[in-house]
Steps between C-alpha positions, in 0.01 A plus 500: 500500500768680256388284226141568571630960490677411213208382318258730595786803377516311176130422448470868483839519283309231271178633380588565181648152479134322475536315186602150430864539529475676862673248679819496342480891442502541894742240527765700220400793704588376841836390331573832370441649836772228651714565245479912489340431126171606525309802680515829513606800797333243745683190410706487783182468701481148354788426435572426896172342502572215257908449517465225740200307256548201358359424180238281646435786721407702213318250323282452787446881548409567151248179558299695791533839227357321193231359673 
């Protein structure tokens, strides 16, 4: 179910993303969030949202987004 909130929050995140490299754009993005990187004032919103992902986690997830 987390993974299913998570991609929903990030398919709205993602819109601008729609363009052949999408995928790996979300996946960079969902990286950033892990690793503080990447986000702005609300970052810490995902941040606790992906810092128990795996990479195949993410891959998946930006899968459902690109869609």
């Amino acid at each position: 179910m987390k993974k299913i909130v998570i991609a929903a929050s990030l398919l709205t995140a993602c819109v601008a993303f729609a363009n052949p490299y999408a995928k790996q754009r979300i996946i960079n993005a969902m990286n950033g969030y892990k690793d503080g990187s990447y986000g702005g004032a609300m970052k810490g919103v995902m941040a606790g949202q992906v810092k128990g992902m795996t990479e195949a986690d993410m891959t998946q997830i930006a899968d459902l987004i690109v869609k």
